[in-house]
C-alpha positions as CSV (number, residue, x, y, z in Angstrom):
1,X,3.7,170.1,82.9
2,X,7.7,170.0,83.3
3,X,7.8,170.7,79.5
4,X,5.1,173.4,79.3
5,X,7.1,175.3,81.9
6,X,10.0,174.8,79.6
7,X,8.4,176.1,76.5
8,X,6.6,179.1,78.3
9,X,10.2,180.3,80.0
10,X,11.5,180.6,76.6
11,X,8.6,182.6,75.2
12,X,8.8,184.9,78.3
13,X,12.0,186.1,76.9
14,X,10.8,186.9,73.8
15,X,7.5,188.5,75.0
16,X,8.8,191.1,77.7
17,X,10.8,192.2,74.5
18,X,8.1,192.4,72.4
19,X,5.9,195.2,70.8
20,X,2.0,194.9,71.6
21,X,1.2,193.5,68.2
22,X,4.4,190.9,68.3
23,X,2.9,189.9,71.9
24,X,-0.5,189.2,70.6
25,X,1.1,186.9,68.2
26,X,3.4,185.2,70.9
27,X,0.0,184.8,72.7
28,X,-2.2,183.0,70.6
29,X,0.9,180.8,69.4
30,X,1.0,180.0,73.3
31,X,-2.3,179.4,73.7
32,X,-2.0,176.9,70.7
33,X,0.3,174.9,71.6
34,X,-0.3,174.4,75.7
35,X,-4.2,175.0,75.3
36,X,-4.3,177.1,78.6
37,X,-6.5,180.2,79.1
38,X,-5.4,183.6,77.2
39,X,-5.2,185.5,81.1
40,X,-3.5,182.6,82.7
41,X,-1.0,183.0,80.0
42,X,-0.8,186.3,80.0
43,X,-0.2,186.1,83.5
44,X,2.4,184.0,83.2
45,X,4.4,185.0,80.7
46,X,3.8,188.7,82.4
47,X,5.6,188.1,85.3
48,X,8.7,186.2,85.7
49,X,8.8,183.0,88.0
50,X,10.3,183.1,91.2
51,X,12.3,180.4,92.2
52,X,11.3,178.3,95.4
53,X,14.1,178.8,98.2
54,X,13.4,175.9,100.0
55,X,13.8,173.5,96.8
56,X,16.1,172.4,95.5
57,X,16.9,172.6,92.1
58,X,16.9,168.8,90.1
59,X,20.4,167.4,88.9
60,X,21.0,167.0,85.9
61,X,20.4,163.7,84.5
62,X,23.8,161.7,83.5
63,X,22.5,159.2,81.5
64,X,20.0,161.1,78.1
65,X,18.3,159.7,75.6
66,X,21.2,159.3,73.2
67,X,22.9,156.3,76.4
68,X,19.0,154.9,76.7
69,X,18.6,154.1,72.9
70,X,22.4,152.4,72.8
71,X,20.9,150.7,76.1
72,X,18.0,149.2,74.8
73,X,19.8,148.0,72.2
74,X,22.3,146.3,73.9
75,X,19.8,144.8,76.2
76,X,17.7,143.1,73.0
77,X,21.5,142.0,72.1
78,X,21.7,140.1,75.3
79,X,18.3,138.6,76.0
80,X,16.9,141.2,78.2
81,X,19.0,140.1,81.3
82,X,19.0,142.1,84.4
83,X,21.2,145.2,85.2
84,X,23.4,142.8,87.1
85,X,24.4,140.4,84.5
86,X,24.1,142.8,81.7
87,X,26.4,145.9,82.9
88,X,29.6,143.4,83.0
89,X,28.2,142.0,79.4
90,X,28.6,145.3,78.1
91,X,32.2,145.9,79.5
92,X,33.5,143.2,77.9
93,X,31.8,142.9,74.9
94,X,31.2,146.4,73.7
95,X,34.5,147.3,72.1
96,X,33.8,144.6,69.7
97,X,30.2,145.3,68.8
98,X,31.5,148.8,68.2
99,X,34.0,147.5,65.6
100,X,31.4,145.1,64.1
101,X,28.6,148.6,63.4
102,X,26.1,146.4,65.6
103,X,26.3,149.2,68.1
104,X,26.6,153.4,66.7
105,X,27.8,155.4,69.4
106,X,30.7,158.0,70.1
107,X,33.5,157.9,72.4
108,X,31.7,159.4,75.0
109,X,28.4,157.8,75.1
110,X,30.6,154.4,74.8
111,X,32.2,155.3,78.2
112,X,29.1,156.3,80.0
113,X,27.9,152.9,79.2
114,X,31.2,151.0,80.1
115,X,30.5,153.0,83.0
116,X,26.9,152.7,84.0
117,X,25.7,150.7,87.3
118,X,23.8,147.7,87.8
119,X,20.9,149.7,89.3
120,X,21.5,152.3,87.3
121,X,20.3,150.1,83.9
122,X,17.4,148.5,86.0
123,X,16.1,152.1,87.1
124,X,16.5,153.5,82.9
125,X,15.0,150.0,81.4
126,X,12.1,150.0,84.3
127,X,9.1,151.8,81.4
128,X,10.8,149.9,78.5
129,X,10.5,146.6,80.4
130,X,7.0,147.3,81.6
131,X,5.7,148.6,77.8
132,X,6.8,145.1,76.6
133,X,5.3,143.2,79.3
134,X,8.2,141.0,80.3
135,X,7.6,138.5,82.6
136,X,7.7,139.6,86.5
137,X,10.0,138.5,89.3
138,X,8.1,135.1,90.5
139,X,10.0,135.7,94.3
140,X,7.8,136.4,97.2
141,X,7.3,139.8,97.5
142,X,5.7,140.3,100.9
143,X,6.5,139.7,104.2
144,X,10.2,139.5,102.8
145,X,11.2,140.0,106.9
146,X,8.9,136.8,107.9
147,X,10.2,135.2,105.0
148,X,14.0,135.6,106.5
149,X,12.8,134.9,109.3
150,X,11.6,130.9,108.8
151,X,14.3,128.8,107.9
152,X,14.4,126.5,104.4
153,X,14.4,122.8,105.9
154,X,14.6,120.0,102.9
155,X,13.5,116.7,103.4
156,X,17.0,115.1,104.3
157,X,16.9,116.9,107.1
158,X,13.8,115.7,108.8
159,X,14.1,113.0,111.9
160,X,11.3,110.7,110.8
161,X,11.2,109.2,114.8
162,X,10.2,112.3,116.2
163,X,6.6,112.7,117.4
164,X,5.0,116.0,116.8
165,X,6.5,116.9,112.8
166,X,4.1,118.0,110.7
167,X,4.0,119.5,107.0
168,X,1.0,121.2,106.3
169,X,-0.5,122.4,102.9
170,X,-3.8,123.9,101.3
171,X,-6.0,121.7,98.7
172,X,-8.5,124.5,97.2
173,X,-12.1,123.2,96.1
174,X,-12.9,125.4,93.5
175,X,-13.0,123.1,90.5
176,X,-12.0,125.0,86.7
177,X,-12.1,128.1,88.1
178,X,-11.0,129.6,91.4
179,X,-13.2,132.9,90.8
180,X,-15.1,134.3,93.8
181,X,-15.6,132.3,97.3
182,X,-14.7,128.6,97.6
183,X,-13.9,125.7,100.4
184,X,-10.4,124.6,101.4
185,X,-9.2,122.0,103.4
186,X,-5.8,122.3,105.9
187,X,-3.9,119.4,105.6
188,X,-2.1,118.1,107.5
189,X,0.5,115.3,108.2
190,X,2.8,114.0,111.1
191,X,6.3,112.5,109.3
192,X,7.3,110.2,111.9
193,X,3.7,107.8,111.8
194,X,1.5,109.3,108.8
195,X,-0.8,110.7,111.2
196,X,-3.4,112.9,109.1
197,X,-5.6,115.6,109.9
198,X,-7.8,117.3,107.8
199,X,-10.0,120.6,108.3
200,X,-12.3,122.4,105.6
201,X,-12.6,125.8,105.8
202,X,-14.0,129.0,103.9
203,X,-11.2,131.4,103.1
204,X,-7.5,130.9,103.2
205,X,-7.1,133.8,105.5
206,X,-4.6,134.2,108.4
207,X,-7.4,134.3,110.8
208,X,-9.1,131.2,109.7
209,X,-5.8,129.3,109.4
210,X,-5.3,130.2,112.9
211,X,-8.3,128.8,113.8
212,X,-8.1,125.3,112.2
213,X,-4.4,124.9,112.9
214,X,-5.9,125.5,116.7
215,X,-8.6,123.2,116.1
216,X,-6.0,120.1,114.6
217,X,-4.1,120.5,117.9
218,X,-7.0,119.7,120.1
219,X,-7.9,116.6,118.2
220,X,-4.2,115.0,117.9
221,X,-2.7,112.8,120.1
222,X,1.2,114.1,120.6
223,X,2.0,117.8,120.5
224,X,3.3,119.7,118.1
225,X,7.1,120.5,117.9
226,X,7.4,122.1,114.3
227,X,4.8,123.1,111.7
228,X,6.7,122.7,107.8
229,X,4.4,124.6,105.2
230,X,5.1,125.7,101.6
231,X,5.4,129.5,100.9
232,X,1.7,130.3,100.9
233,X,0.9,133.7,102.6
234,X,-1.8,131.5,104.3
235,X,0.2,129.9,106.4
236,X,3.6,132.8,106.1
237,X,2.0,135.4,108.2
238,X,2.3,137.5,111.1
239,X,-0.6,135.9,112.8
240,X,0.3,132.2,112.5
241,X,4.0,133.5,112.9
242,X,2.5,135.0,116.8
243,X,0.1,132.1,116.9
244,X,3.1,129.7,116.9
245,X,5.8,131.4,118.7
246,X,3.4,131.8,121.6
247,X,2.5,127.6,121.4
248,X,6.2,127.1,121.7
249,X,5.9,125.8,118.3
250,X,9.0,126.0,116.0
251,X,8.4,126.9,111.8
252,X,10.5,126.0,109.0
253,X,9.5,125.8,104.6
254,X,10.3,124.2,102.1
255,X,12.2,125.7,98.7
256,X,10.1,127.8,96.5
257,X,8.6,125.8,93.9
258,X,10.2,122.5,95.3
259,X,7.7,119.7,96.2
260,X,9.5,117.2,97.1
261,X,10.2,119.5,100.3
262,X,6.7,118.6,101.4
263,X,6.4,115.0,99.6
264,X,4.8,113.6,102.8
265,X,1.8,116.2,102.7
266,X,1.7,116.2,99.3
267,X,1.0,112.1,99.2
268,X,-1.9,112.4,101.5
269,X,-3.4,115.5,99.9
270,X,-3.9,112.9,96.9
271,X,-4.9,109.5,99.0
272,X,-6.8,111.3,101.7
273,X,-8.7,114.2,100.0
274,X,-8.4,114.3,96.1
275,X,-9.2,110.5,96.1
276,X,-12.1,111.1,98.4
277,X,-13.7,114.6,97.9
278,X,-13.0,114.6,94.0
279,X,-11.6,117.8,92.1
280,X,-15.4,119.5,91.7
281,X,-16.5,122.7,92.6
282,X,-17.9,123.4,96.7
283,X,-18.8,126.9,97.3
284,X,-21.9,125.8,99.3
285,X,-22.8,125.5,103.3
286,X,-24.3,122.6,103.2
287,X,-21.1,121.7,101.0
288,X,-18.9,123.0,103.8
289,X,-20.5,121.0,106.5
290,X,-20.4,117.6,104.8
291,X,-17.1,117.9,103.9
292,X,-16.1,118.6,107.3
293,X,-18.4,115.5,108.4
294,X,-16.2,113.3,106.1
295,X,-13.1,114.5,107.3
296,X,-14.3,113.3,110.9
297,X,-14.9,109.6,109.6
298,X,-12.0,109.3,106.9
299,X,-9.5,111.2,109.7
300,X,-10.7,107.7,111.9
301,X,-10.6,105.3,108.7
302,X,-7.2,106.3,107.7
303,X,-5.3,106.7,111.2
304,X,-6.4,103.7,113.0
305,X,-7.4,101.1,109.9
306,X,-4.9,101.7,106.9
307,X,-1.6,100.6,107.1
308,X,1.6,102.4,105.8
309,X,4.8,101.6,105.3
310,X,8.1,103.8,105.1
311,X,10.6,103.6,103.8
312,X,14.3,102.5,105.2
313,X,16.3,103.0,102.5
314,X,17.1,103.5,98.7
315,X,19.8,101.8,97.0
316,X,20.9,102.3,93.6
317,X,21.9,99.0,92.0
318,X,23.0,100.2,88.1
319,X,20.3,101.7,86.4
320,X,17.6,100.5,89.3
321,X,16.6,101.9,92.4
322,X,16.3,99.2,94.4
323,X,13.5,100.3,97.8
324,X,13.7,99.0,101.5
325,X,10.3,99.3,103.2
326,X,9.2,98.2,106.6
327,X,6.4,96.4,108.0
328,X,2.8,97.6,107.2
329,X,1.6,99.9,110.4
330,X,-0.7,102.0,111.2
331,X,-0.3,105.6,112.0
332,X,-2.2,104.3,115.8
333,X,-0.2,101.8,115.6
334,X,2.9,103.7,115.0
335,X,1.6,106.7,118.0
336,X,1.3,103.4,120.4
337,X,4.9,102.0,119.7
338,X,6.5,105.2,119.9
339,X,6.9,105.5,123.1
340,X,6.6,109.3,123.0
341,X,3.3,109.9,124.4
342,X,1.8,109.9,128.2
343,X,-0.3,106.7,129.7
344,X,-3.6,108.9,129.9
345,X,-3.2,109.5,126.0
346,X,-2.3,105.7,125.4
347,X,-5.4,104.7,127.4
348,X,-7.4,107.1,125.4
349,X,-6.4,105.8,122.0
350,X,-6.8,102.4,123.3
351,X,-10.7,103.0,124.3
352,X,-11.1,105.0,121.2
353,X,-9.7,102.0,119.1
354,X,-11.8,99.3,120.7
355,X,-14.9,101.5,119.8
356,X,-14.8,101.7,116.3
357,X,-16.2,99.2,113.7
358,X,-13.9,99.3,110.5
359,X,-16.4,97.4,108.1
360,X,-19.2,100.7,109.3
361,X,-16.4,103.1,109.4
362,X,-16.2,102.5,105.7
363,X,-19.6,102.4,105.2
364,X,-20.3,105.6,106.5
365,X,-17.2,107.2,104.6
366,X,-19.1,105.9,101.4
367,X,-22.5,107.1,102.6
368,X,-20.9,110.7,103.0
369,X,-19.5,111.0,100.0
370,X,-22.1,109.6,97.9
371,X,-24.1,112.4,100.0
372,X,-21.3,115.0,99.3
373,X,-21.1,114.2,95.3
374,X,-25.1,114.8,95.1
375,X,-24.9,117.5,96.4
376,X,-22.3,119.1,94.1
377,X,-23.9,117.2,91.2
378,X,-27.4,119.0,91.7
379,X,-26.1,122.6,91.3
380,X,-27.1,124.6,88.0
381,X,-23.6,125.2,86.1
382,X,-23.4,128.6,84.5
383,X,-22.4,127.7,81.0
384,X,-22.5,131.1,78.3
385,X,-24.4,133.1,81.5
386,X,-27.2,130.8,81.3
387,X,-27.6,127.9,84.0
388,X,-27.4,124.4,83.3
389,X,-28.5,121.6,84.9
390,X,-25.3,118.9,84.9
391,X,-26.0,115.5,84.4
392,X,-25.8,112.1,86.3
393,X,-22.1,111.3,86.9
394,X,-20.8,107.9,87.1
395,X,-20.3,106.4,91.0
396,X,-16.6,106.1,90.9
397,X,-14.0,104.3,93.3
398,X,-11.8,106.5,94.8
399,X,-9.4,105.8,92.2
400,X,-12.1,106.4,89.5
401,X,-12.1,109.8,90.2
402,X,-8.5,110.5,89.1
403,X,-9.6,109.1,85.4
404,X,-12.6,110.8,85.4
405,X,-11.4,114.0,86.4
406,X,-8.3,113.6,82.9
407,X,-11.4,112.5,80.7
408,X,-13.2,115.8,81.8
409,X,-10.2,118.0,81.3
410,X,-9.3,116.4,77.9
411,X,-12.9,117.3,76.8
412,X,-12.6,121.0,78.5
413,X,-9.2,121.2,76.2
C-alpha cells in the first residue's frame, strides 16, 4: 500500500496537468498497474491528499538497501554471528576486505557500516535471518522475571545433612511420540537420605503440579526447606512460585541444559521409575490409576528396604578416580538417625516399619507391574492409520527393560 501511494502521488502530478484524452491514458495505465477501481482512482488522483496533523511524518531510513546488501554479505563472511559480535568484526576487518574486492562499497556506505549499532544489524538482518531459517535462541523466553527471580544453585553447593532438600523433575510417559494427552510422574528426591516420592499425573500443568507437590508433602516425613527443579515451565511458574512462597518454602534451579545440577533426581528417575514403569506409552485411566498404585508400594519398597550409600569423597589418584562411600542405609534409616525430625514422627515411622513385610512388599510391586505392562500391552497401536494389535512382550527384570527398550529403538531406526 506504502508504494501504491507512492506511485499514485506521482501520477497526480502529471494528471491535474493533463488534457482529457492524456488523463484517460494516465487512467487505465493506473488502473493497470494497482488493479483498483477506475472511480476510486479517479477519485484519488482528482483530489490531492491531505496530510494528517496529528501524524507524524516517518524518518527517513539511515541505513537503504545499498548498506543491507554489503550487510548481508559481511554477515555470510562471518558465520552469521549476532549484531554484537559482528558490528566490532566489521570495524576491524573491513578496511582490509575492501582492499582484497571481497567487499564493493563506496566511502560512504563503508562508514555507515563502520558505524552501524549492534541492534541496529539485528533489527536489518531480522527477515534475512528468518527467510533462511537459522536456528532460534534456545534461552527461556517466558517468565524471564520468575526466571531472575530463582537463584542457579549447583550441586557443590548443596548441604547433603540437611533434612527437607529436594530436587524434583518430570518423567513423561508418552513412549515414541509425545502427541496428544499422556501420564507424567513428579519425582521427587530428598539429598540428604535418598528419600523418594513419586506421583503420576495427567498434564504437566501449573495447577496440577501444585496439586501433587501438595500431595508429596502430606506423605513425607520432614518438611520441606527448598524445592531444586530444572527449568521446566511446569514447575517455573507463578503458581508454584505463590504456592511456595506462602509454604515458607525456599526455590532454587539448576543451569540450563546441565544435568549434573540435578544428578540426585536424575538417578532415581532411572532406578525408581524407568526401571519399573518401562519407557511405553500410558495415555489411559485405568493406566493412570495403576501407576499411581505402584508408586504407593515401590515409594514403601525403596524408602524403608533398599539401602544406599553416598558418597564421602572423590580422590583423583593419576589417571583414577579413586571413590569413598559409606555404610549401606536406608533412606528410613537415614530419616531415624538424623536427628532432625519430632518423637511423634519417629514413633510413626517406627509402627509403619514394623508393619510391612518386605518379601510381600516385593511381591506386590511385581504383581502391579506385571498388571500395569498388560495393560499397556493390550492396546491397538495405530501403525499407517490402521490399528494393530502388539504382540506378547517378553517378562523382563527391571533391568531388562533398559535392553529391551535399545533393541526396540534400534529396530525403529
Amino acid at each position: 500500500m506504502h508504494s501504491r501511494e507512492q506511485y499514485l502521488e506521482r501520477v497526480r502530478e502529471d494528471y491535474a496537468k493533463a488534457n482529457k484524452r492524456g488523463k484517460t491514458r494516465l487512467l487505465n495505465e493506473a488502473r493497470k498497474r494497482t488493479r483498483l477501481n477506475r472511480k476510486v482512482l479517479i477519485r484519488k488522483l482528482a483530489h490531492p491528499s491531505k496530510p494528517n496533523p496529528g501524524k507524524r511524518s516517518p524518518r527517513k531510513a539511515s541505513y537503504g538497501a545499498d548498506v543491507l546488501t554489503e550487510l548481508v554479505k559481511l554477515w555470510e563472511i562471518f558465520d552469521y554471528p549476532c549484531g554484537q559480535r559482528l558490528a566490532p568484526a566489521i570495524r576491524r576487518e573491513l578496511a582490509a576486505l575492501r582492499q582484497a574486492n571481497e567487499v564493493r562499497c563506496d566511502d560512504a556506505v563503508a562508514a555507515k557500516l563502520e558505524a552501524i549499532s549492534p541492534k541496529t544489524i539485528d533489527r536489518l538482518l531480522a527477515r534475512e535471518r528468518r527467510a533462511r531459517g537459522l536456528r532460534r535462541n534456545r534461552n527461556p523466553a517466558a517468565h524471564p522475571l520468575l526466571y531472575q527471580k530463582i537463584p542457579v544453585k549447583v550441586a557443590s553447593e548443596w548441604d547433603t545433612t540437611q533434612l527437607g532438600n529436594l530436587q524434583v523433575d518430570f518423567v513423561l510417559h508418552s513412549g515414541r511420540s509425545v502427541a496428544g494427552e499422556y501420564v507424567h510422574t513428579l519425582s521427587v528426591v530428598d539429598i540428604a537420605t535418598g528419600w523418594w516420592e513419586g506421583e503420576a499425573i495427567w498434564r504437566r500443568t501449573q495447577e496440577e503440579t501444585q496439586k501433587a507437590m501438595a500431595r508429596l508433602r502430606t506423605r513425607l516425613p520432614f518438611r520441606i526447606r527448598e524445592i531444586h527443579p530444572d527449568n521446566d515451565s511446569g514447575f517455573i511458574n507463578d503458581l508454584l512460585w505463590r504456592y511456595c512462597k506462602n509454604a515458607r518454602i525456599e526455590m532454587s534451579r539448576s543451569r540450563p541444559y546441565k544435568k549434573n545440577d540435578n544428578a540426585w533426581i536424575e538417578q532415581k528417575n532411572w532406578t525408581h521409575v524407568r526401571k519399573v514403569a518401562g519407557y511405553r506409552r500410558m495415555d489411559s485411566q485405568a493406566e493412570f490409576e495403576l501407576l499411581g498404585e505402584l508408586y504407593a508400594a515401590v515409594r514403601l519398597y525403596k524408602n524403608f528396604f533398599q539401602p544406599t550409600m553416598k558418597l564421602i569423597e572423590k580422590v583423583r589418584d593419576g589417571g583414577k578416580i579413586r571413590r569413598k562411600y559409606d555404610e549401606p542405609r536406608t533412606p528410613y534409616q537415614r530419616v531415624m538417625e538424623s536427628g532432625q525430625i519430632s518423637g511423634a514422627t519417629r514413633k510413626r515411622l517406627q509402627r509403619q516399619y514394623e508393619a510391612l513385610n518386605v518379601a510381600a512388599l516385593r511381591r506386590q510391586v511385581e504383581s502391579l507391574r506385571n498388571r500395569l505392562f498388560d495393560l499397556i500391552e493390550g492396546k491397538p497401536a495405530v501403525t499407517e492409520g490402521k490399528p494393530k494389535r502388539r504382540g506378547p512382550a517378553p517378562r523382563l527384570n527391571s533391568r531388562g527393560h533398559a535392553i529391551w527398550m535399545q533393541q526396540m529403538l534400534g529396530k525403529k531406526k
